[in-house]
N, C-alpha and C positions, 0 to 999 in steps of 0.2 A: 631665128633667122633674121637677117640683115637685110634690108630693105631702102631703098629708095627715100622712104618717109620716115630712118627711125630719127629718134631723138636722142640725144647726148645730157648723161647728168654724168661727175666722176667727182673726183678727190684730189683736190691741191695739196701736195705737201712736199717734203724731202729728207728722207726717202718715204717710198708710197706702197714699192716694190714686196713687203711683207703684209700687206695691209688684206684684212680678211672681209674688209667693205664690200668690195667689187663682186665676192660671192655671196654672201649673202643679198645685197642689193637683187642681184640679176635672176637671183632664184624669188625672189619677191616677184620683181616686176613680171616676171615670165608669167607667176601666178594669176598675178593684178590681170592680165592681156594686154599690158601696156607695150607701144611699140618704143623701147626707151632701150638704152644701152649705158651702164656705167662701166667706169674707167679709170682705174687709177694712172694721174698725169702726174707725174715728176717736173716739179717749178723749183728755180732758184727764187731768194728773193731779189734778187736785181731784173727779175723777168716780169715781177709778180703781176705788177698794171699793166702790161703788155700783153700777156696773158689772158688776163680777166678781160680786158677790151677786146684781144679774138673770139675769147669764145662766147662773149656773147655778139661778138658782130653773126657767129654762125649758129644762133638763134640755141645757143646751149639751154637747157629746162632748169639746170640748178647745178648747186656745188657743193660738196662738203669741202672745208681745211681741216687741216691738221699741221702739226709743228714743222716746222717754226713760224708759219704763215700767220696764226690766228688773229695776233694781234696787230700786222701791217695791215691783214685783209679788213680789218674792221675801218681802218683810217681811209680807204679806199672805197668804202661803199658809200654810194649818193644818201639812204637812209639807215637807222640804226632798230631795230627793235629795243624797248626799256629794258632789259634783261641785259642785251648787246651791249649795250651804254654800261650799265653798273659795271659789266664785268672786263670793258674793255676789251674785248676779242671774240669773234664770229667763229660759226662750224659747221654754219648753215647760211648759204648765200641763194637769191632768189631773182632772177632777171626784173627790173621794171621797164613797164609800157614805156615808158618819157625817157628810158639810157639808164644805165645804170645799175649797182646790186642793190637789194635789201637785204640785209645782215640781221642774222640772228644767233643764237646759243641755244642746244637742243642738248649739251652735258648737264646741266641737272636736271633736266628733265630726265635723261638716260639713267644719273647716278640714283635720283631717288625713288624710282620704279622698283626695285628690289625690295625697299624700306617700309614701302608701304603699303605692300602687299602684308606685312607683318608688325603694326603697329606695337603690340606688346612686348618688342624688343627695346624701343626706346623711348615711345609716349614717356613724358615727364622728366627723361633722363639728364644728364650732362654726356657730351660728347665730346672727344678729343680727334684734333687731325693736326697728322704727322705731315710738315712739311709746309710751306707758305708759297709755291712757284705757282704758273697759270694753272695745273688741276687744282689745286688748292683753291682755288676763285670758283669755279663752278662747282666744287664742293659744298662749302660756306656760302654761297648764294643758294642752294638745296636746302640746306640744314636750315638755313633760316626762316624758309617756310614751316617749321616741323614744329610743336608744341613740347619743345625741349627746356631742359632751366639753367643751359648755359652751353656756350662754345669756346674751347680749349684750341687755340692754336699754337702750335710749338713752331718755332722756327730755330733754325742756328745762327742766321743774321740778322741782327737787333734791327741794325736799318733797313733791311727787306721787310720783316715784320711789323715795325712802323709802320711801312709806306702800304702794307697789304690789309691792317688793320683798320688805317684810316678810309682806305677807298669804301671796303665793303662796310663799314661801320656807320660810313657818311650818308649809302643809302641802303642801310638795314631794312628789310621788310618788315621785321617783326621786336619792335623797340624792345619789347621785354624780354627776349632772350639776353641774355650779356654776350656780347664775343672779347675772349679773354685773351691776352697774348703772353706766351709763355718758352723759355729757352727750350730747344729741342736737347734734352739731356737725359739720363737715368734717374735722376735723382731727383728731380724736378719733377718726373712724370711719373715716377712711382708713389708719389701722395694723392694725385690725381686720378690712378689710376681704381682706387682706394674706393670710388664715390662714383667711376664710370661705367656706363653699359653700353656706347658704341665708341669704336675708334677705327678710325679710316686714316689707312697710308696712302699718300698721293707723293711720298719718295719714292726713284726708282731701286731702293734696296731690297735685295733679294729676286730681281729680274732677269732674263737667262739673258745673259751674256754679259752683264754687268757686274765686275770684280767677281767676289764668290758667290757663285751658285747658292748658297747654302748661306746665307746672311739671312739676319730681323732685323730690322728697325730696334738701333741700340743696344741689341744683342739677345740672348735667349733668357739668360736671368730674367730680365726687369719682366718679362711676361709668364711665366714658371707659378707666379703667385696668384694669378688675378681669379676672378670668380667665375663658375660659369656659367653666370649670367650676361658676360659679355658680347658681344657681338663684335668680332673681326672681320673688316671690310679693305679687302687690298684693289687699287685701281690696277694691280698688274694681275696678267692673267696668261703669261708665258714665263712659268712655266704655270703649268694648273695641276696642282696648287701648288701656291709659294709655301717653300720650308717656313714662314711665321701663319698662314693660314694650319698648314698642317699641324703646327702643335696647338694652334685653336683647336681644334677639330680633336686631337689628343687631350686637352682640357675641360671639354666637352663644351666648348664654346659655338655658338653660332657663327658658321662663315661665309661671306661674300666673294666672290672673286669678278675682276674688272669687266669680266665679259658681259653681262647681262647690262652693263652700263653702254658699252658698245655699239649691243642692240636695241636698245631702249632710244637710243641717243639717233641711232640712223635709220630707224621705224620711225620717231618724231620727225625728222627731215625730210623722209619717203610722201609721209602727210601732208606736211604742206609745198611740196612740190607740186604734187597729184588731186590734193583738197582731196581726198578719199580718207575716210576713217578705218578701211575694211586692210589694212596692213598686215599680212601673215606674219605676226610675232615669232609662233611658231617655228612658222617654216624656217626664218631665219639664223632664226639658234639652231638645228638642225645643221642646214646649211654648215652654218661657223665652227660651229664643232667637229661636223667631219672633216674641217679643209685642217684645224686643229691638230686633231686625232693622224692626220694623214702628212703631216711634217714628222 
């Protein structure tokens, strides 16, 4: 019920309209007894400071972003968390006393929750990820934490690749892993693939409604052979499962799909809105999966 006294947290982005936040959130908060309301708002970027300056003039509790916002929102906030800073784009915004947001990143937090519930899929390993665009950054900011002995990134544009190897490389957490940069091709990834036990797509190949239904990252071949000791991690999770998780799972490979990253990622924001640790993870997944199940 809607009150007088509630309070307003929601989701910048464009579009926001398919976005499975708002239910899961609301079934959170209900549980919490918090008197809070989220909401997915629809912003262009030419609104975006205009925006953020309402809704905190109307005392909003917090914000998730999402695309294509993350990285303007970041340039916009009065402070940055170091995480914020490394990775150049917010997902998590926080009202300050003095004006202002505080800008954080709460996706590798989301992405590596899965990983680490199950160390003996990658402890020691080499990892590969597909793709170098903004998931790819809070990817490789995750992995870097992880006691792995190398990271593989594939791109298709040399100069993107460049410019995304130097960033996170310049502030590596963890010197001794290597992060490697490497052409996103067949041929290239299939000697790689040779010596790896996690690889994480953060392309949107193979996403519903993205060209063919029915695509892999560089096609079915190059994965037909791999061992199955693998561990397949897709950031997409419409449809569930993606045709290249599925033949993981046909391989007998270990698989992820984007979802548990989603909730992992908007439980970590829930927390520090609310400074409560008692977050119904649960419930949440719950939640998401039947608004899921029910498209």
């Amino acid at each position: 019920m809607i009150s007088g006294t509630t309070e307003l947290i929601g989701l910048l982005g464009q579009p926001v309209s398919h976005s499975l936040s708002p239910v899961m959130h609301n079934a959170a908060l209900k549980a919490m007894h918090l008197d809070w309301r989220y909401l997915a708002l629809p912003c262009e970027a030419d609104d975006l400071k205009t925006v953020l300056n309402g809704l905190q003039a109307v005392g909003c509790r917090g914000l998730n972003v999402t695309i294509p916002h993350k990285q303007q929102a970041a340039d916009l906030c009065r402070e940055l968390s170091p995480l914020a800073k490394r990775l150049g784009a917010v997902n998590t915004l926080t009202p300050l006393k003095e004006g202002g947001w505080h800008g954080h990143n709460t996706d590798a937090e989301g992405f590596l929750a899965p990983l680490q519930s199950s160390p003996e899929l990658w402890q020691g390993a080499e990892a590969v990820v597909l793709g170098c665009g903004g998931s790819a950054r809070a990817v490789v900011a995750g992995l870097q934490q992880l006691p792995l002995s190398a990271i593989h990134v594939a791109g298709r544009r040399p100069d993107a690749l460049e410019t995304f190897l130097n960033n996170l490389t310049s502030a590596q957490s963890n010197d001794s892993v290597p992060l490697i940069g490497m052409a996103l091709e067949a041929d290239t990834l299939n000697r790689i693939l040779k010596r790896t036990k996690l690889v994480v797509n953060t392309t949107p190949v193979g996403m519903q409604g993205h060209g063919d239904d029915n695509a892999m990252p560089l096609g079915r071949d190059l994965w037909t052979g791999v061992d199955a000791s693998m561990t397949f991690y897709d950031l997409i999770y419409t449809p569930r499962p993606t045709p290249w998780l599925v033949l993981g799972q046909q391989l007998g490979c270990h698989s992820i799909d984007g979802l548990e990253m989603l909730i992992q990622q908007g439980a970590a924001s829930l927390r520090r809105w609310s400074g409560r640790p008692d977050v119904p993870v649960a419930l949440m997944r719950e939640e998401a999966l039947r608004s899921l199940n029910a498209d």
